[in-house]
C-alpha positions as CSV (number, residue, x, y, z in Angstrom):
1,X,34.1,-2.8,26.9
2,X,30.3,-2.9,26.9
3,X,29.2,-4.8,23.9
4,X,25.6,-4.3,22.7
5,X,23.1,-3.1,19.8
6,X,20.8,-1.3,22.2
7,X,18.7,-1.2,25.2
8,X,15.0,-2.1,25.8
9,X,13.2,-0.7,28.6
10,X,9.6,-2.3,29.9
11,X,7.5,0.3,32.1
12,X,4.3,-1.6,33.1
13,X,3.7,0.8,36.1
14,X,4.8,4.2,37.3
15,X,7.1,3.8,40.5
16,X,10.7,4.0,41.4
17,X,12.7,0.8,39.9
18,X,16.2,0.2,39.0
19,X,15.2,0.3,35.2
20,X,15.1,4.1,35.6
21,X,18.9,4.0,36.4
22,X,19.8,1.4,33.4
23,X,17.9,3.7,31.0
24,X,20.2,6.6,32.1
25,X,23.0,4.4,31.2
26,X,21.7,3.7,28.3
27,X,21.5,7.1,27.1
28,X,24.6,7.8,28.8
29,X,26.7,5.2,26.3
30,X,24.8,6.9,23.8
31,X,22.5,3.1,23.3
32,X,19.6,3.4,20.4
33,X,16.3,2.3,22.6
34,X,13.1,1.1,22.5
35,X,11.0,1.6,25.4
36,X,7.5,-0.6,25.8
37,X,5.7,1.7,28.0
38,X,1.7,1.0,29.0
39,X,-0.6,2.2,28.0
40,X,-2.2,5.0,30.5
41,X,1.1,5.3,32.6
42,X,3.3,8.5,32.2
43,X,7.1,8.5,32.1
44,X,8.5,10.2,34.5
45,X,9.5,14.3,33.6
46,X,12.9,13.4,32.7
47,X,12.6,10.5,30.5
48,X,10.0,12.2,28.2
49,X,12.0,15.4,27.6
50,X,14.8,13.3,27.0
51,X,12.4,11.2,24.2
52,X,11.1,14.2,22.8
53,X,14.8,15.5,22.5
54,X,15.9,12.4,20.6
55,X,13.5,13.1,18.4
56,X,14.9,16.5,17.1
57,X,18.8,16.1,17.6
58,X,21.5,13.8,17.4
59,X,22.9,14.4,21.1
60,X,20.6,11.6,22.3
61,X,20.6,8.4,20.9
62,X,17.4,6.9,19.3
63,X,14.8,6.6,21.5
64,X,11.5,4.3,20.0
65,X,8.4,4.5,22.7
66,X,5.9,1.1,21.9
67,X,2.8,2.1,24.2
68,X,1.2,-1.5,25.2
69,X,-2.2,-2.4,26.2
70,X,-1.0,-6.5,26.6
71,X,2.5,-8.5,26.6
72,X,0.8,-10.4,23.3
73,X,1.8,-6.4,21.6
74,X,5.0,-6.5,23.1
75,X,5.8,-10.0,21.6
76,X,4.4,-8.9,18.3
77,X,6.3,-6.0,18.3
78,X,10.0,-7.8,18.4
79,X,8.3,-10.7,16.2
80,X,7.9,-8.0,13.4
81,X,11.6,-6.1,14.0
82,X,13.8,-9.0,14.6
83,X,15.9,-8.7,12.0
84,X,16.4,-4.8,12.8
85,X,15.2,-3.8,16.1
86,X,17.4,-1.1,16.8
87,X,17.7,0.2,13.3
């Protein structure tokens, strides 16, 4: 039995990458997220409806997009939610 909080996804660039296939297992187990996306860089299609979905139901798990200009944000960013990342 998988046992985790959540998942956090980094997407520094747009191209094909295994992360894609361990965010659809996130969402798949049904895994709150937060996703540290660049800024300027577009998720693909699938990812953003799925975002946008989370958003407005409770079939997807919930889904938290950071857009990034630097990794100093990123660190920032768990620095300030450590205590409750996922919540």
């Amino acid at each position: 039995m998988l046992d985790t909080k959540g998942h956090i996804f980094f997407y520094p660039e747009r191209k094909p990458a295994s992360t894609l296939v361990e965010v659809g297992m996130a969402l798949a187990l049904g895994l709150p997220s937060v996703w540290f996306v660049k800024e300027g860089v577009k998720l693909p299609f699938l990812l953003r409806q799925a975002w946008q979905h989370s958003n407005r139901s409770s079939e997807l798990p919930r889904i938290v997009v950071h857009r990034y200009r630097d990794l100093d944000e990123i660190s920032l960013f768990i620095s300030d939610r450590k205590d409750n990342f996922f919540g």
